[in-house]
SERO-793820 format. One record per residue (C-alpha): residue in one letter; x, y, z. Coordinates in steps of 0.05 Angstrom, whole numbers, plus 32768, in hexadecimal, padded with zeros to 4 digits. Layout:
AXYZ;...
! end
This chain:
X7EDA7FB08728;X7ECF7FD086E4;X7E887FE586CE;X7E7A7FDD8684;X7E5C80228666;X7E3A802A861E;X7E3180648600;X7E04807385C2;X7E03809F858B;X7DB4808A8567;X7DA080898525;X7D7480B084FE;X7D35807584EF;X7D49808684A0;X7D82806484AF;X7D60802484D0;X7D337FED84B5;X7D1E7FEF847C;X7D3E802C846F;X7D8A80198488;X7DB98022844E;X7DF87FFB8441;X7E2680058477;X7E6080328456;X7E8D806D8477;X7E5A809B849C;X7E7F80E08489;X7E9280F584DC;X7E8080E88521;X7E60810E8554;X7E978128858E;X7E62812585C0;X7E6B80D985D7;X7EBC80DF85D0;X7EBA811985FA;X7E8780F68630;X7EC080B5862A;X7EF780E48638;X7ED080FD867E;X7EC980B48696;X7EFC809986C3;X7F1B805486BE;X7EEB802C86E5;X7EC4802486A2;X7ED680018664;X7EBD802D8633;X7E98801A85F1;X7E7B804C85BF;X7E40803C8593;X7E31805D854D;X7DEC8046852E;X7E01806B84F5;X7E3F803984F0;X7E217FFC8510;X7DE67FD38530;X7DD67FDC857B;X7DE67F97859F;X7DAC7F9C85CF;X7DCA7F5F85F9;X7E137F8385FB;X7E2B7F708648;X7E267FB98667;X7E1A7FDC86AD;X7E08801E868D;X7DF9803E864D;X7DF780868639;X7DD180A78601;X7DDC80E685E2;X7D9A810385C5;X7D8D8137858B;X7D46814F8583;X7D3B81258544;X7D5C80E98568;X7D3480E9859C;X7CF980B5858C;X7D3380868578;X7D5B809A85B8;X7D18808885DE;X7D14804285BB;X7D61803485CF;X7D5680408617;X7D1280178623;X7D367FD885F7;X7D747FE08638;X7D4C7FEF866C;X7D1C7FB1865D;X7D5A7F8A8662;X7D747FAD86AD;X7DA17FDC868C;X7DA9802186A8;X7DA0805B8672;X7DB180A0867A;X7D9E80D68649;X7DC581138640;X7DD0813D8603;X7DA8818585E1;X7D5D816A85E4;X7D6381458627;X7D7981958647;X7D3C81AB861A;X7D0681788629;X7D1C815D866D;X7CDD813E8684;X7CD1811F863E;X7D1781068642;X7D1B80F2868C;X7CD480C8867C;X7CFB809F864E;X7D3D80908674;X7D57808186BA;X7D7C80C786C4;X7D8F80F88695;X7DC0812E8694;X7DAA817D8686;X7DE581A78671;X7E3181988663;X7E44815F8678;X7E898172869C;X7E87818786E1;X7E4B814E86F0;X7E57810D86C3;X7E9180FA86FC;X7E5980FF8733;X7E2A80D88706;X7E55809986FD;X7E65809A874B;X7E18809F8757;X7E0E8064872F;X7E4680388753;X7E2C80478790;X7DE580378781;X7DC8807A8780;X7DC280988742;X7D8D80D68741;X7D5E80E3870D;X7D77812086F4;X7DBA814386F4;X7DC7818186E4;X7E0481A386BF;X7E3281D886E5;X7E1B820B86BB;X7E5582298681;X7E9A81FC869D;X7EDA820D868C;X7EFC81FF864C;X7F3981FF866E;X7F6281B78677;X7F318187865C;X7F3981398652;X7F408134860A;X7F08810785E2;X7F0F80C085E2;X7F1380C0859B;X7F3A80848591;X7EF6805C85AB;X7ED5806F8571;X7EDA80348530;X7EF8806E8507;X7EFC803984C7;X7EB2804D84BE;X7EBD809384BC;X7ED980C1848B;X7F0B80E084C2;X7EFA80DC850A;X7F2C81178514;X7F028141853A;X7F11817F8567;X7EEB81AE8593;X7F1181F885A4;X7ED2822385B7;X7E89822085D0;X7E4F824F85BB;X7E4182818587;X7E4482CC8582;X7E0C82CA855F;X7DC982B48580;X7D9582A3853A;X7D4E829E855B;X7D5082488534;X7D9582368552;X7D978218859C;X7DDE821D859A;X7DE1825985D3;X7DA8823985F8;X7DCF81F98603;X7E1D82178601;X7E00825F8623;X7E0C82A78604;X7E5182AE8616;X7E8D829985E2;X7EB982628602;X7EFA825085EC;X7F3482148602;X7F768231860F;X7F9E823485C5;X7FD481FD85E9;X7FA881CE85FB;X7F8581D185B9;X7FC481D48594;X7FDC819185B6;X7F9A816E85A9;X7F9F81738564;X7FEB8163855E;X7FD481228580;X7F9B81158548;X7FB180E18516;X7F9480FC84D7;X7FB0813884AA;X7F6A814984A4;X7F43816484E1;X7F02817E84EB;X7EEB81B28521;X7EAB81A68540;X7E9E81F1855E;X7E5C82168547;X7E88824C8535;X7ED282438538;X7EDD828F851B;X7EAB82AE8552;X7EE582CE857F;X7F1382E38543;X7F5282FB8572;X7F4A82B28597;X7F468290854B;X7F7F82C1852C;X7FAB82A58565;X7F9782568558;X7FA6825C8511;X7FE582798515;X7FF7823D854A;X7FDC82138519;X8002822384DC;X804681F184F7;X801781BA84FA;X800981BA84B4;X7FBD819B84B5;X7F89819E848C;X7F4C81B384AB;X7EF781C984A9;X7ECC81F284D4;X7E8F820F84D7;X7E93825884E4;X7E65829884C7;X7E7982C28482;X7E8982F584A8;X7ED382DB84A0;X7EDB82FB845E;X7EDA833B8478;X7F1E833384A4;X7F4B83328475;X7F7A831984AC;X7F4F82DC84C5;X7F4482C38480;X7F8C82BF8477;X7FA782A284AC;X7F6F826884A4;X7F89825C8462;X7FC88258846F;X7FBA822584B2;X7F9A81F78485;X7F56820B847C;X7F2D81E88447;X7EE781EC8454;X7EB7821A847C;X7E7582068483;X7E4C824A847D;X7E0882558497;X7DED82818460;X7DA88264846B;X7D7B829A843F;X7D7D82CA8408;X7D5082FB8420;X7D6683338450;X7D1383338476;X7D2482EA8485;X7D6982F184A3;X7D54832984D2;X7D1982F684EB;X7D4B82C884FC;X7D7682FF851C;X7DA982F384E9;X7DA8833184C6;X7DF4833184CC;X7DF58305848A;X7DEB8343845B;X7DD983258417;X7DF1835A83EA;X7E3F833E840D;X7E2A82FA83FD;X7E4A82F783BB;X7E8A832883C3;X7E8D82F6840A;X7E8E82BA83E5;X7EBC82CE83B6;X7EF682E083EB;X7EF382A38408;X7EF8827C83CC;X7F3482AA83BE;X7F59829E8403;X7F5C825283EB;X7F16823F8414;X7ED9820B83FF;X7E9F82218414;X7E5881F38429;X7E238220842C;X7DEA82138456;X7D9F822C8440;X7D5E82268468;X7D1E82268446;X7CD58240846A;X7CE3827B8483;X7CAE82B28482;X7CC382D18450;X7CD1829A8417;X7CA2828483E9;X7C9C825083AA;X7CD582858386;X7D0D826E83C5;X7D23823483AD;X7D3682448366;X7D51828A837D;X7D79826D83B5;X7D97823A838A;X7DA582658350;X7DC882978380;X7DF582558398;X7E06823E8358;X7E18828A833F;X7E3D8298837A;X7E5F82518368;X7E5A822F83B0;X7E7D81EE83AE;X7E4A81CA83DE;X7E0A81DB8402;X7DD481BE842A;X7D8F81CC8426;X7D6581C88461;X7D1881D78481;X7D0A820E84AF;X7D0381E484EB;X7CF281FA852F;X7D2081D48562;X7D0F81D185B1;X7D3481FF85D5;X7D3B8235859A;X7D1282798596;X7CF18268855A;X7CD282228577;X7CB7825885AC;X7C99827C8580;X7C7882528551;X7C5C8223858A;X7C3A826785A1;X7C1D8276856B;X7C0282318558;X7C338226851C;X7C4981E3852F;X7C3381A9850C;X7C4A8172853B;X7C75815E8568;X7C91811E8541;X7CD981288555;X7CF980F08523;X7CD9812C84EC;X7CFD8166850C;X7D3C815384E5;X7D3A818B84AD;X7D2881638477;X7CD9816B8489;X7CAA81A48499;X7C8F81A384DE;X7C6E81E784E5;X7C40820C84B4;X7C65823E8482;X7C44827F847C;X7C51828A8427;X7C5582438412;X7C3482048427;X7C5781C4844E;X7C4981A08408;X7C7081D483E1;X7CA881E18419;X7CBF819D8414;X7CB6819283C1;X7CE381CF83C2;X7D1281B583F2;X7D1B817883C6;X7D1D819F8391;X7D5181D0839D;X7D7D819083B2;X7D748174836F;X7D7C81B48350;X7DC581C78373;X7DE181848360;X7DCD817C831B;X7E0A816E82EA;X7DFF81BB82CF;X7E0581D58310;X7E4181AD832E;X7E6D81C182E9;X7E58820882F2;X7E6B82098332;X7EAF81DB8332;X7ED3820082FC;X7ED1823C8323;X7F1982608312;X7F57824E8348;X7F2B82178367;X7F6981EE8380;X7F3D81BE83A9;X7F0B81AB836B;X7F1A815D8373;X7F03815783BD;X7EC2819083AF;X7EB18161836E;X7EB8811E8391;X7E7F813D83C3;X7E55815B8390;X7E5881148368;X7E4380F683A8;X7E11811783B9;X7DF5811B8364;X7DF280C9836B;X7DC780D383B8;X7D8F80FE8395;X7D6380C683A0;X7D6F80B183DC;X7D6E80FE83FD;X7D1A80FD83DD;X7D1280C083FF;X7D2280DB843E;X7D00811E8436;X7CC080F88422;X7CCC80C0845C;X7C8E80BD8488;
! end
């Protein structure tokens, strides 16, 4: 007999209703629900379900479903799961808030999962055919990178993405910033797949262009030297997110150059050296930024810059400073987001203990609104100067100043983003002013 298993990916609620805009290419997928697909074995047909991409068919003939929640996902996760259990389904909740907030989560499903999901997903399927499913499972604790089923990606409708090329060669971060959950979830230590395996997954991925979905590909630089040089053969085109502190290994930076590297997304996140030693990031050194910047765009390398705005230190000066620093230092893209307190993260410890949290509304902890109270600016002013600073970065002044930067081989692909997001001014206010 084959059992029919769902599994979910929700929607952000600006993305429903009222508020759903016209289905087009949603940019990438999350590897989370390939990577559960790839775990299952074949007594389940398989279907994967993007609300991004597509309505949820309530009525869809299935056994099980599985939902993978984010914190900001999680009212909408919560709606999913009543709608499927009304109707007999069997949900089971796994993902970062559900390991977080287990009795929230576990009050809202049939079983959930805490921790990785390898090592226990096998004995959670056989629980279910069997009839006797627990309420909660828990993970094995950090499990091996070594020999794992490669992501169902070919489940995925990749027509509605960009590229659905995605790769995972590590786990966890050096680094451990007091608003990232990242070593929480993943733990403190740096794990990494053997170079082979990773080297044959992406030989088997269709696209030239492919996009790494580690936290920080770059953390272990002997493992990363290696992986690029095994790369190089392939001749792919690929992103990452990593740290700036690749610009000052000469060696690194090269060989990701040469193995195809085109964009790093960099977590620059402030301008001001009292705010990065807050967040226990006081390896960014700002007075580097620039000379940083500039090496990287010199090995060949976009860079997306990400900025948070709230911090302690930053008041109603940040958001013009920080944005005349990015257009100076001639990013090509950058994101802009709110300080926001996450469960499971230092700095949602802190600020709960010292009464600094507005709400718990979990659909607002999605970066675009202020959920705690600033100590140099007010909620009303963080999030003016969050839109602001959006608007701001890509203006038509700023996106020529920073395009025509000299031996800028990739302007076409930087300028088609900055267009894009020019024309989606609107529409990022709307959803930074969403109720």
């Amino acid at each position: 007999m084959k059992y029919n298993l769902t599994l979910i990916y929700p929607a952000h609620k600006k993305n429903l209703g009222n508020n759903k805009k016209k289905r087009g290419k949603y940019p990438i997928p999350q590897l989370s629900l390939p990577t559960v697909a790839g775990l299952t074995d074949e007594r389940f047909n398989i279907n994967i379900v993007d609300e991004n991409i597509e309505d949820i068919d309530f009525n869809i003939k299935t056994d099980l479903v599985g939902i993978t929640v984010m914190t900001a996902l999680a009212p909408r996760t919560y709606e999913i799961s009543k709608e499927f259990r009304k109707r007999g389904v069997t949900v089971v909740l796994g993902g970062i808030h559900v390991s977080m907030l287990p009795d929230e989560a576990s009050a809202n499903a049939d079983c959930i999962i805490l921790g990785e999901a390898e090592g226990i997903w096998s004995n959670v399927l056989e629980d279910f055919i069997q009839g006797k499913m627990k309420k909660i499972y828990k993970g094995t604790g950090q499990y091996s990178m070594e020999n794992l089923p490669k992501p169902r990606l070919d489940l995925l409708k990749r027509d509605r993405y960009f590229s659905s090329s995605l790769v995972m060669a590590s786990r966890g971060c050096p680094h451990d910033c007091n608003y990232c959950s990242v070593t929480t979830f993943w733990g403190k230590s740096f794990r990494y797949r053997p170079i082979p395996e990773v080297i044959e997954e992406i030989e088997s991925l269709k696209d030239r262009m492919i996009f790494f979905a580690d936290d920080n590909l770059y953390g272990n630089k002997i493992y990363a030297k290696k992986l690029f040089k095994e790369m190089m053969p392939l001749r792919k085109k690929w992103s990452c997110q990593g740290d700036i502190l690749i610009a000052k290994d000469v060696e690194l930076l090269k060989l990701a150059a040469e193995s195809g590297c085109q964009w790093i997304f960099i977590g620059i996140e402030s301008i001001s050296e009292k705010n990065l030693k807050q967040m226990r990031k006081s390896f960014n050194k700002v007075h580097h930024y620039k000379e940083s910047i500039k090496k990287i765009h010199e090995a060949g390398i976009n860079i997306f810059g990400s900025f948070i705005f709230g911090m302690d230190d930053d008041d109603e000066n940040v958001f013009k400073d920080t944005v005349d620093f990015a257009i100076d230092a001639k990013l090509d893209a950058a994101n802009f987001y709110i300080l926001t307190p996450l469960p499971g993260t230092k700095l949602f410890e802190e600020m709960r203990d010292a009464d600094r949290l507005l709400h718990t509304q979990w659909d607002k902890y999605d970066a675009n609104h202020v959920v705690f109270k600033p100590v140099k600016l007010t909620p009303e002013q963080l999030s003016e100067g969050l839109i602001f600073a959006y608007k701001y970065f890509y203006s038509l002044p700023s996106i020529m100043k920073r395009m025509f930067r000299g031996g800028n081989k990739k302007i076409i692909q930087a300028l088609e983003l900055n267009i894009g997001r020019h024309i989606r001014r609107k529409r990022f206010e709307m959803i930074c002013r969403m109720q």
